[in-house]
C-alpha positions in Angstrom: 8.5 -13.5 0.2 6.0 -15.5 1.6 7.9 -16.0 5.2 8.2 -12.0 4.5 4.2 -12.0 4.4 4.0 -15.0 7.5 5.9 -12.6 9.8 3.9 -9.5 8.4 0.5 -11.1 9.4 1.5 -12.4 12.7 2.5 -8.8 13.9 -0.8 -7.2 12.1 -2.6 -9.4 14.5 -0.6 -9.6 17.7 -1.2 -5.6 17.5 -4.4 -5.5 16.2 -3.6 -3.1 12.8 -5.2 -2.6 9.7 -3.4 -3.6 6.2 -2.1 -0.2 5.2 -0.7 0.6 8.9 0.9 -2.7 9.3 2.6 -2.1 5.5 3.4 1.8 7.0 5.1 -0.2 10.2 7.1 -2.7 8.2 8.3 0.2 5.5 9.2 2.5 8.7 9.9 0.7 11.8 13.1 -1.1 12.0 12.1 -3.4 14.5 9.1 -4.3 12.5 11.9 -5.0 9.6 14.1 -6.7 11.3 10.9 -9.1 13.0 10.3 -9.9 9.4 13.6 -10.7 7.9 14.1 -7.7 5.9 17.1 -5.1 5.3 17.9 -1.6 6.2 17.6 -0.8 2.7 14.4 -3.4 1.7 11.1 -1.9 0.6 7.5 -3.5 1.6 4.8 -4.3 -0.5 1.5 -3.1 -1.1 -1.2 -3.7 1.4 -3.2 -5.3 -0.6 -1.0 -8.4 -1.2 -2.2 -9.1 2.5 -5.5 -9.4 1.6 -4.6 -11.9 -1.0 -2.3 -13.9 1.6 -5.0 -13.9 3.5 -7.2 -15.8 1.4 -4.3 -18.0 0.2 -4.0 -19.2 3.7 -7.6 -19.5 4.1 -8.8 -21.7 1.4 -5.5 -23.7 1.7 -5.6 -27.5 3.6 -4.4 -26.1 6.7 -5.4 -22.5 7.4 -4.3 -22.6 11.0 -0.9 -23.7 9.7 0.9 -19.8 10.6 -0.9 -20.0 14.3 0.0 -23.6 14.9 3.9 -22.5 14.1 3.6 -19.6 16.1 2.4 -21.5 19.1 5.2 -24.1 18.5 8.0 -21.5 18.6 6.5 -20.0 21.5 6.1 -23.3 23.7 9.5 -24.1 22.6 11.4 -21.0 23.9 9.0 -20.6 26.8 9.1 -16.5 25.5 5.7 -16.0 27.0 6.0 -18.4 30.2 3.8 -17.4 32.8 1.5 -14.8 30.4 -2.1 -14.5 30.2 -2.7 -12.1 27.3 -3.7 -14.4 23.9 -1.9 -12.8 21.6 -3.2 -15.1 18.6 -6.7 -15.8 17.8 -8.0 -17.8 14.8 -9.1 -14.0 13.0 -7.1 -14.7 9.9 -9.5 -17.6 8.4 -12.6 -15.8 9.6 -14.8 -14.6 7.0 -16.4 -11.5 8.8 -12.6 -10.2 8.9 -11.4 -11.0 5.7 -15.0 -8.9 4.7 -14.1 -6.6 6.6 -10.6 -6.4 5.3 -12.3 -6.5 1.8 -14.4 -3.1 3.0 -11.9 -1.8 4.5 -9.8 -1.7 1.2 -12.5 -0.9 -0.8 -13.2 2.1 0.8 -9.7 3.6 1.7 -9.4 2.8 -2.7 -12.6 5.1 -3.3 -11.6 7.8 -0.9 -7.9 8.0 -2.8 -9.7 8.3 -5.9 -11.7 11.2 -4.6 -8.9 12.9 -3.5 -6.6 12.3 -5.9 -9.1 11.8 -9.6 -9.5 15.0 -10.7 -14.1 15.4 -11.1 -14.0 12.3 -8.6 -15.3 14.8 -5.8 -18.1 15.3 -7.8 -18.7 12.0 -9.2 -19.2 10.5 -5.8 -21.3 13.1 -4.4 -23.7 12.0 -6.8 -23.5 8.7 -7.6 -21.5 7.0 -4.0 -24.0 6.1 -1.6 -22.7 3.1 0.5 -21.1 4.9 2.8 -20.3 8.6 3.8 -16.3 8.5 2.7 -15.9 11.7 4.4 -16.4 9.7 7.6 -13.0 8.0 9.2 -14.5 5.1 10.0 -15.7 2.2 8.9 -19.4 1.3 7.9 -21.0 0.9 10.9 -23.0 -2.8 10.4 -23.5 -6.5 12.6 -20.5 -8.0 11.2 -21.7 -11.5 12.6 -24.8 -11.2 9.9 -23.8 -12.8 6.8 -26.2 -10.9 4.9 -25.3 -7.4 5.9 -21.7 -8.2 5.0 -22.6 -9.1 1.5 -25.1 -5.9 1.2 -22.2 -3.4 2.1 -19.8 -5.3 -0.1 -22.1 -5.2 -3.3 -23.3 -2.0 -2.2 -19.2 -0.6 -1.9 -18.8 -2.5 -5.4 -21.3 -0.5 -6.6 -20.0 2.5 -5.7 -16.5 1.8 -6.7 -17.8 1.2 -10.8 -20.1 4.4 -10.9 -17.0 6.5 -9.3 -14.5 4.5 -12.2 -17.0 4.3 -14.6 -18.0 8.1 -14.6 -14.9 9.7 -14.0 -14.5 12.3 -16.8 -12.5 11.5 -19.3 -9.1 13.2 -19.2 -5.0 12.5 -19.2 -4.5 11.4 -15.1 -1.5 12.1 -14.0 0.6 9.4 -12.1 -0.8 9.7 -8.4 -4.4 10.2 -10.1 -3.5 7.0 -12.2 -2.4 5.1 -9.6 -5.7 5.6 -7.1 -7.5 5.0 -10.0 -5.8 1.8 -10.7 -5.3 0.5 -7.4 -9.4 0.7 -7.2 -9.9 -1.5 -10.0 -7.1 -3.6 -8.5 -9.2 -3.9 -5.3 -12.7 -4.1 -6.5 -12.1 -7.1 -8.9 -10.1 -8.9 -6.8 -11.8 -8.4 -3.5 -15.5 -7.8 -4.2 -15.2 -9.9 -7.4 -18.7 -8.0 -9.0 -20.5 -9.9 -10.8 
């Protein structure tokens, strides 16, 4: 698996993609399968367990390890002789991507529960005021500042416990469930609330 996640992360960069299109490519594409060492038949994973490959590599010894290969393989075959385009930066360790990564799950997790938690429309009306979820795009915010990216990530957190901790109580079904779960899966890994 974890030459399954290499391969996974090095085309989510070269092509610029977020976690849950990447996963969409590798479940759908067969190129994309085949790049990554999987059968006709395999299924991916959730998009989250980039995120936490992600960090993995990051806080290992060597986080530039998966570039460094990369690099190797292509010097060696000479693939991209006489190419200009970079198609691998150092993004992966960076910590204004990996908070946005963190956002970036946190709020595609908090629009699924509004769509799919029965009362979680209402919920968030009232009580989720990070960011308007109605909105495609991300939060709009200076990245580079250290301090904004920590604001939007406790103020998301925030949002994600009201919306789980004042759902109405009722039997979810599996899709509701599953939103609801994959939130909580999301918020206390990622944003790790205090």
């Amino acid at each position: 698996m974890p030459q399954v996640l290499a391969a996974t992360v090095v085309l989510q960069s070269l092509h610029g993609l977020s976690d849950f299109v990447t996963v969409q490519e590798l479940r759908c594409d067969l190129r994309w399968k085949a790049a990554c060492g999987l059968g006709l038949n395999d299924t991916a994973f959730d998009a989250s367990l980039l995120t936490y490959f992600r960090r993995r590599l990051q806080r290992s010894g060597d986080p530039m390890r998966l570039f460094a290969k990369v690099k190797g393989v292509v010097a060696a075959t000479g693939v991209l002789k006489g190419k200009r385009r970079r198609a691998l930066d150092s993004t992966v360790p960076d910590d204004a991507v990996a908070t946005q990564d963190t956002v970036t799950q946190l709020v595609a997790a908090i629009r699924r529960v509004i769509r799919d938690a029965p009362g979680a429309e209402r919920v968030a009306a009232t009580w989720c005021t990070a960011h308007d979820y109605a909105d495609a795009g991300k939060p709009r915010i200076a990245w580079n500042d250290e301090q904004a990216r920590a604001g939007l990530v406790d103020a998301l957190a925030t949002d994600a416990l009201n919306l789980l901790g004042r759902l109405p109580e009722r039997q979810l079904d599996e899709k509701a469930a599953d939103a609801v779960g994959q939130l909580a899966l999301s918020l206390f890994s990622d944003a790790a609330p205090g």
